[in-house]
N, C-alpha and C positions, 0 to 999 in steps of 0.2 A: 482419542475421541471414539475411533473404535466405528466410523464412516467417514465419509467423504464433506469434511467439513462445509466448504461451499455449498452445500445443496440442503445445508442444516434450513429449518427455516423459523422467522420468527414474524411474526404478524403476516403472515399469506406471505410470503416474501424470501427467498435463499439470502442466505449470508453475500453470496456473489451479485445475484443482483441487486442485494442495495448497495454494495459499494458500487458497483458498473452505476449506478443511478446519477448516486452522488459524485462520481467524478465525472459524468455528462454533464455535469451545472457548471463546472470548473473548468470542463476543456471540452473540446469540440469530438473528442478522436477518442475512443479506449480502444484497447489493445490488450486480449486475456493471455497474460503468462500461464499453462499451462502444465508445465514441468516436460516431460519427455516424450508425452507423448501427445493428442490430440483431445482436447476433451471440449464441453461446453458449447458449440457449437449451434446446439438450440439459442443460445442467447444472443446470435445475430452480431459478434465481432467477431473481427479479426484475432488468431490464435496467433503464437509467437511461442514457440519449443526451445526448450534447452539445449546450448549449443553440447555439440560432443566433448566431455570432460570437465565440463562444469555441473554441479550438484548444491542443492538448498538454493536459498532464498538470493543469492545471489545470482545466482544461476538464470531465475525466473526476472529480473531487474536487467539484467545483460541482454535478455533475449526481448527486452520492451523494450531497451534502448534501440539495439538491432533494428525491430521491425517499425517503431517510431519515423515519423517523417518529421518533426522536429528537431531544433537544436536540444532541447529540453523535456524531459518523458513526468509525470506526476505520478508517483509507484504508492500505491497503496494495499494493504493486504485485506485479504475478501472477511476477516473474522476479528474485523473492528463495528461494532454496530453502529456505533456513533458516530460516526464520521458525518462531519457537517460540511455541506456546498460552499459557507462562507468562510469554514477554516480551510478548507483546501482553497479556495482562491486566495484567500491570502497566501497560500504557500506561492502560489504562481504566481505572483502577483511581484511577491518581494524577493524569486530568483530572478523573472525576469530583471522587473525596474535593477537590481543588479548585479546582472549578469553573474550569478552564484553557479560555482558547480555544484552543490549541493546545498539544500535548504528544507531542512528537518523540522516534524511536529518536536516538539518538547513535552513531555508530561512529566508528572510526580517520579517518573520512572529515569527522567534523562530522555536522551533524545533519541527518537523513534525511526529506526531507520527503512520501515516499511510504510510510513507515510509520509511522503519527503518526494521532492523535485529534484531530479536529477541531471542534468548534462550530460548528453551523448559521449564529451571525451572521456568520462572516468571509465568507459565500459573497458578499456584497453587496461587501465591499471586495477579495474576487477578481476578480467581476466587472468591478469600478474599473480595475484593474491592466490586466485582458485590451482592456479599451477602450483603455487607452495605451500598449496594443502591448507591454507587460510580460506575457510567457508565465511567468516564474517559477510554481511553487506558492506557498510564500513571500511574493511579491510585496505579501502584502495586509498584512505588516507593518512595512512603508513607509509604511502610509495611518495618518495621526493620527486617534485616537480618544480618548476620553475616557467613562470612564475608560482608562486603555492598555490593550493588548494583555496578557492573561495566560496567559504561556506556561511550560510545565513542559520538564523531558526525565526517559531513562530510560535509562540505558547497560547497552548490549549489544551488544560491535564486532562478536562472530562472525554475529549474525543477521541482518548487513544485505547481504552478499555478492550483488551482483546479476548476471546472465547477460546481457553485451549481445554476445560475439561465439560465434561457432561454439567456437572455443577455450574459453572460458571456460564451454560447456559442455560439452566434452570432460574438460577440467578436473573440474568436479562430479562426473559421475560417475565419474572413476576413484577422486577422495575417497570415494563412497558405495560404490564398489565395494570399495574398502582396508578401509571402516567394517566391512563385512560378512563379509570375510573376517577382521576381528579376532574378531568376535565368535563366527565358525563354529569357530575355532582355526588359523586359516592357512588360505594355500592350496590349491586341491584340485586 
C-alpha cells in the first residue's frame, strides 16, 4: 500500500476508526492490536502488543485475546470498510448463545478469519501454531483438542471486502461516492 493503511481515509474517516466505530455497536470494549510496537493512541483505546515471538495477524488476535477481559474478544481488521454493527452482533451473538470457540464472517471468499469471535482458550493453541512457524489465524484448529473445536459462521459476503492495493481503494470510494450521490438524487 506503500503507508500506514489504518490512517487511509475514506469519507473524513481512517480505515481504523471506522472499524473501532463499528465494533463499539457490537460490544462495549475495543482493544487496538497494534503489532509490536505502540501506535494509535490518539483514538482513545486501550493498545495490546505483540507478544515476544509471535508475528502477522495472529500475533495481533493473541495479544486482544490477552488484554481482553472477556471470555470471548470480536477480532476484526481495520481495512474492511463495510463492516456492518448488525453483522458483527450477530457474530456475538451466535458465539455467545453458543458458546463457540470461534465464529466466523463467511463471504464469497470462505470464511473470514479477521472478522470472527473468538475465545480466550484458542490463544494457547495459537500460540502452538506460531511456534511451528504456522502464521495462519486459523492455525489453531489443526491443534486436537478434546472436547473439539466449537466453531459457528454467519454469512455476510458484501461485508467482508478488504482494501489491500491503492486500486482497491480507489475503488471504495468512487462505490461510496456513487452511494451518495444516489441518495442526494444524482449528480451535481
Amino acid at each position: 500500500m506503500g503507508t500506514d493503511k489504518a490512517r487511509i481515509e475514506l469519507e473524513g474517516r481512517s480505515l481504523l476508526e471506522r472499524a473501532r466505530d463499528a465494533v463499539r455497536v457490537a460490544t462495549d470494549r475495543v482493544v487496538l492490536a497494534t503489532g509490536a510496537e505502540e501506535r494509535y493512541a490518539d483514538l482513545g483505546a486501550p493498545i495490546a502488543l505483540d507478544e515476544p515471538g509471535t508475528t502477522g495477524a495472529a500475533a495481533g488476535v493473541i495479544a486482544g485475546l490477552r488484554e481482553g477481559d472477556a471470555d470471548r474478544a470480536l477480532v476484526v481488521a481495520c481495512d474492511m470498510p463495510r463492516l456492518d454493527a448488525d453483522v458483527l452482533r450477530a457474530l456475538v451473538d451466535e458465539a455467545l448463545t453458543n458458546e463457540l470457540d470461534a465464529c466466523f464472517l463467511v463471504s464469497e471468499r470462505g470464511r473470514e478469519p479477521l472478522c470472527a469471535v473468538y475465545a480466550r482458550r484458542v490463544a494457547d493453541a495459537m500460540r502452538a501454531a506460531q511456534s511451528r512457524g504456522d502464521r495462519r489465524v486459523v492455525a489453531f484448529l489443526d491443534e486436537a483438542v478434546t472436547p473439539a473445536w466449537r466453531v459457528g459462521e454467519v454469512r455476510a459476503p458484501d461485508c467482508a471486502r478488504n482494501l489491500n492495493t491503492p486500486e482497491d481503494v480507489a475503488e471504495e470510494r468512487a462505490r461510496l461516492s456513487r452511494g451518495r450521490e444516489q441518495q442526494e438524487g444524482g449528480p451535481r
